[in-house]
N, C-alpha and C positions, 0 to 999 in steps of 0.2 A: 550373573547379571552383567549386561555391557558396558563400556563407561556410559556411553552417549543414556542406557536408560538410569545409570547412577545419579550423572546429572541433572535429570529433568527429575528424580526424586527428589533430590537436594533443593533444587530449583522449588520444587512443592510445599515442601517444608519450610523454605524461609519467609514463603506466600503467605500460608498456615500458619502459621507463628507470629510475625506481624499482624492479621487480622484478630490475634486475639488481644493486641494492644492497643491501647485508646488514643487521640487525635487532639493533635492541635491547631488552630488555627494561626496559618500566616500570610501576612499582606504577599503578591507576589512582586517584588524589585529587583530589575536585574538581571534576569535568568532565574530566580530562587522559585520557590515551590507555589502553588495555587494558594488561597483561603480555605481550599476544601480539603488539603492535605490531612489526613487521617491518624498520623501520627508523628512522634517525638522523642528522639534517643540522644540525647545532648546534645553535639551540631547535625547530627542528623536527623533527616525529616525522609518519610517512607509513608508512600500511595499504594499500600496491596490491594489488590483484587482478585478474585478467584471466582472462575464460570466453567459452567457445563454445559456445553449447546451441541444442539445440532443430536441430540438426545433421542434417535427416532430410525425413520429407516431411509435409504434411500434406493430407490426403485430404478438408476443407471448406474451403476457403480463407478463403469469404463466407459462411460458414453459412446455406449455402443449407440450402430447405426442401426436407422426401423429395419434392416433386410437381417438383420445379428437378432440375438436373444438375449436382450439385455439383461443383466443379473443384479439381483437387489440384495441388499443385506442391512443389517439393524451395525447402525452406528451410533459412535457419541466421542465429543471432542472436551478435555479437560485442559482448562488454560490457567495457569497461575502468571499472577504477572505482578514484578514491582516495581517502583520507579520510585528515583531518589535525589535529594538536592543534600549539600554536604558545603559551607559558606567556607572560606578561606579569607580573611578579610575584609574586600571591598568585593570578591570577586564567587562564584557559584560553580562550582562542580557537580554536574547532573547527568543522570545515567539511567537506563533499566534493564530488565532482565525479563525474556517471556519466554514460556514453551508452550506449546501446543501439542496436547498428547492424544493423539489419533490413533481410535478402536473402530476396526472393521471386526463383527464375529467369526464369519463364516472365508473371509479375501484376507488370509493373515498379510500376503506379502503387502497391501494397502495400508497396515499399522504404521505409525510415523511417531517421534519424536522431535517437530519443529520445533527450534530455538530460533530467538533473536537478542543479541546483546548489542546497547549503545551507550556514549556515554560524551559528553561535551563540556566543556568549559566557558565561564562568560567571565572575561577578566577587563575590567573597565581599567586606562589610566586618562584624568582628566576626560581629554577631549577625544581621543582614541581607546575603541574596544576590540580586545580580540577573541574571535568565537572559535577556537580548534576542537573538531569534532570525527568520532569513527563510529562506523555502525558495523556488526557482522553478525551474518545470519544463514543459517543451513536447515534446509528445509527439503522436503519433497511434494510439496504443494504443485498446483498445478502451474507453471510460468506463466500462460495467459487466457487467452480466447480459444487461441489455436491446436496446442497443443497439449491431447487430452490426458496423455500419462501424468503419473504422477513422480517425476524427474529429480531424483537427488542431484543437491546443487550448493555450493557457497557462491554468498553473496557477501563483497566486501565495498564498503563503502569509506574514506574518509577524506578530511582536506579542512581545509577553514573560512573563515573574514577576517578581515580588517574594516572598522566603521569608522572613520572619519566623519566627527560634526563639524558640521557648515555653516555658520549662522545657529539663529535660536532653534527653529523648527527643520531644518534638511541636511542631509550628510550625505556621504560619496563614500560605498560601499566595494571592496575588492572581493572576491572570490573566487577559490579555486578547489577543485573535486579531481577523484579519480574511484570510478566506481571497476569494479571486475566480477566477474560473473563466471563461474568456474565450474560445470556437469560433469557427474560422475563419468569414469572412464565408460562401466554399461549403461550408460542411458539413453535409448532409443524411440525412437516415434517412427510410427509409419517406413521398418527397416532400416533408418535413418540417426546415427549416430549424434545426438547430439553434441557431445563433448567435443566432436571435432569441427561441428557446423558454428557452431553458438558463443564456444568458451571464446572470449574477447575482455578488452581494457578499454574505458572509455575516459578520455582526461577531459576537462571544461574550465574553462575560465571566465568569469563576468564581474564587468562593471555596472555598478547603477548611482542612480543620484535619485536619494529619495526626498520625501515634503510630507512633514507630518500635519496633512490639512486639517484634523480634529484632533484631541487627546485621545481617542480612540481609531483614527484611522491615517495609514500612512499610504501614499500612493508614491509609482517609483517607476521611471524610466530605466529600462536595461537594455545590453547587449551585450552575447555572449558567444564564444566562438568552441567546437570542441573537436574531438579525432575519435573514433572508433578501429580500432585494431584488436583484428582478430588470432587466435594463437595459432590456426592450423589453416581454416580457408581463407587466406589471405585476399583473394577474388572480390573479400566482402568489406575490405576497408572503406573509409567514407571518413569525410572530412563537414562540417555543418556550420552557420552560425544563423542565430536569430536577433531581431531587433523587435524592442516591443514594449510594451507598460504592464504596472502589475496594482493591485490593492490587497493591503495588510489590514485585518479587522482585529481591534484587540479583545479576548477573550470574555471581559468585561463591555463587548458592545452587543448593542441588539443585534446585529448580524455578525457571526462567527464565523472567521477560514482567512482562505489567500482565494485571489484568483487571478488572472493573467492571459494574457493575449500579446498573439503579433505575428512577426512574417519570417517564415524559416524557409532558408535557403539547406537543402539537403544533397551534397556530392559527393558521389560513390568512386573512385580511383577506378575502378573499371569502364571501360568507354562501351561495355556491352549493356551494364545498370544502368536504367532512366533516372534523373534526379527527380528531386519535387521541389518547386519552388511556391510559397504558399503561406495560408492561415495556422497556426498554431494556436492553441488555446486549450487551458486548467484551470478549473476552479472545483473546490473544496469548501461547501459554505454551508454553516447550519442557522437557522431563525425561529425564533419562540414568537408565539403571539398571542398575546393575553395570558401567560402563563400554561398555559395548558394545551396547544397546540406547537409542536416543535416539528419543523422540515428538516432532513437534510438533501443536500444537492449535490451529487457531482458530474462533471462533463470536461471531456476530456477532446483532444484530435493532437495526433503527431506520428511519426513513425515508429513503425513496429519491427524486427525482424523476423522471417518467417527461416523454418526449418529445412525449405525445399528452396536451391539455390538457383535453381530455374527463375522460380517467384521471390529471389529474395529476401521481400520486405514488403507491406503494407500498411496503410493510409487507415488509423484505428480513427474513427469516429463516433462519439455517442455518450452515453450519460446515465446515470439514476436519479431516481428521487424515493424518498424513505419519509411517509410522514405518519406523526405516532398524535392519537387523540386521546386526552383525558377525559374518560366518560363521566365518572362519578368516582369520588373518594381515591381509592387506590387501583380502581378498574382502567384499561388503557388499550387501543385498540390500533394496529399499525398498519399499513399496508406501504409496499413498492411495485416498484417498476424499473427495469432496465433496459438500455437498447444499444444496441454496438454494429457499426459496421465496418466489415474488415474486406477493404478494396484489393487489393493484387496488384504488383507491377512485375512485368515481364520482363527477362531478361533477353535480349538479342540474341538468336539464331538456336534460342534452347527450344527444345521436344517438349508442347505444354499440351498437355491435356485440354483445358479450359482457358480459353485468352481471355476473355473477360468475366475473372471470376472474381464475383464480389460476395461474400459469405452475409447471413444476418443472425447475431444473437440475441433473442427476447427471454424477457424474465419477468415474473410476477407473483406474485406471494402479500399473503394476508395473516394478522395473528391477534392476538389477544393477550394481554399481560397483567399481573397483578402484584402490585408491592407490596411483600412484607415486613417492609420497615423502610427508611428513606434510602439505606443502601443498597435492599437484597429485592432481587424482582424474579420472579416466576412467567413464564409464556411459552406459550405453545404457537406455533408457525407451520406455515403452509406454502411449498416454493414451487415453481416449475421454471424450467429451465428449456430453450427449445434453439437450434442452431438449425438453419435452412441454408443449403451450401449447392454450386451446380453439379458440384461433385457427390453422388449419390451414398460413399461411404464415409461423408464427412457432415452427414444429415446425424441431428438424434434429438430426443425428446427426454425430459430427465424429472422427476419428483420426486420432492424430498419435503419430510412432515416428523414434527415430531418436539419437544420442551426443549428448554434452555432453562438454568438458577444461575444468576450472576449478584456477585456480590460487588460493588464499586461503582464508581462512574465510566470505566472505558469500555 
């Protein structure tokens, strides 16, 4: 047995075990845990959930293109996950633990054990709070739109705030990050090494001044400046800053997330890379209505980097929506939608195939769900997947059908 699959037993087990223990509820202050929190071990408090999706088949495995033979196989994805708040005095220690244990039958080398481990701090003094947080996560998921492999990879994220209150209602927020992104030595796209295209360090810094305009909703002027350096093709360094506003909805408001807008200036150290100078904009927002009607929305544009150093980088644009209807009793009926477009920018005096290539990916899918009890819910799903590209072996058509049991709220 390997560590990596030791640990996502282990990881299973401690999912497993907490859900056979019962819940307390607590207000959440601070940083500290939701009201829905599940359970209770003296100062600590512990959110398991445990799901199986994606239980069915799917008919592109490799997103191959219409002119290939695509190949299908019966999958199913097993996710344990816990998350946890742990009080220090005035101050909250929170963290989680997830893996994602991915079975293909017939495509062994597609099996996967994605982990993700985070963990933060919210330490109030008086009028000043400090939030030090790290996330890390290895996975072989697919990295985006673009590219189809499934890419063994660490992700390492950490850094903090500083929140300064300003008056009753607003404060003047520091922040600084340093995310790295690390691909296996073999991992390839399109004969195309990514480890040496990709692996990079990205540092950022931002200020903001927020105005808590409701008890539920805070809005915030920012501007933030960052650096992208790469470990091997240096060609691709790039310097960035954005100015812009944002909206915080607190968890407890009719409308749930963050969202954000403004103007990003993007500069590449290469004088052959185009920059972009431009709209930027994220949101993350879910809305219930009448109880029984629940949206979510996300929409995205910013830059991307692409795997081919000709086209360096492109301009993502685009968005979902996910909305789930309560038919009757514990009956419940969902359908989405996605759309993404991924523009292309050329590099000066490079060999391009397609100069003005701009790719589209649509998504749509429909399902059906049924709770059996207020945690645990049963549903069957229905997805298609379709990429239209000018380039003919970056065309494909993809479906995927088949149950999910989850138990929890995530």
């Amino acid at each position: 047995m390997t560590p990596r699959l030791r640990a996502s037993l282990r990881t299973m087990c401690v999912s497993v075990v907490a859900l056979q223990l019962g819940g307390q509820a607590l207000a959440q202050v601070g940083g500290g845990p939701p009201e829905s929190v599940k359970m209770r071990l003296g100062p600590v408090f512990l959110d398991p959930t445990l799901s199986l999706s994606n239980a069915g088949v799917d008919d592109n495995v490799f997103n191959d293109s219409k002119a290939a033979t695509p190949k299908s196989d019966a999958t199913f994805t097993v996710t344990p996950r816990t998350d946890f708040w742990v009080r220090f005095g005035p101050s909250w220690l929170s963290g989680g633990v997830r893996e994602d244990l991915v079975y293909y039958k017939e495509n062994a080398g597609e099996r996967s054990a994605n982990n993700t481990y985070s963990l933060s701090w919210n330490i109030p003094f008086n009028r000043i709070t400090f939030r030090p947080n790290v996330e890390y996560k290895n996975t072989r998921e697919r990295p985006g739109f673009e590219i189809d492999t499934r890419a063994l990879r660490s992700e390492l994220l950490y850094g903090g705030q500083v929140e300064v209150k300003w008056f009753s209602k607003s404060a003047v927020v520091l922040k600084a990050e340093r995310y790295q992104v690390a691909f296996d030595r073999g991992a390839m796209f399109e004969q195309i090494n990514l480890h040496d295209e990709l692996n990079r360090v990205t540092t950022s810094q931002t200020v903001s001044v927020e105005y808590q305009l409701t008890p539920l909703t805070t809005m915030a002027a920012n501007y933030s400046i960052s650096q992208d350096r790469f470990g091997y093709d240096t060609v691709r360094n790039a310097s960035s800053s954005t100015i812009g506003a944002s909206v915080r909805f607190d968890p407890a408001a009719l409308i749930k997330g963050t969202a954000s807008i403004g103007y990003y200036d993007y500069r590449p150290d290469d004088p052959g890379t185009p920059g972009y100078k431009g709209m930027t904009a994220l949101a993350k927002l879910s809305y219930v209505l009448l109880g029984s009607t629940k949206m979510d929305i996300n929409l995205g544009r910013g830059v991307q980097y692409s795997y081919d150093i000709n086209q360096p980088y492109y301009l993502q644009t685009g968005g979902s929506v996910a909305i789930a209807q309560q038919l009757f009793g514990p009956v419940d009926v969902t359908a989405l939608g996605g759309w993404q477009q991924l523009a292309y920018q050329n590099r000066a005096g490079a060999v391009i195939v397609e100069l003005d290539r701009i790719d589209h990916v649509k998504a749509i899918g429909v399902g059906a769900g049924y709770h059996l009890s207020r945690d645990t819910r049963v549903a069957f799903t229905i997805e298609q997947d379709r990429r239209a590209s000018p380039l003919s072996d970056h065309q494909y058509t993809g479906l995927r059908y088949g149950f999910s049991v989850t138990y929890g709220s995530h």
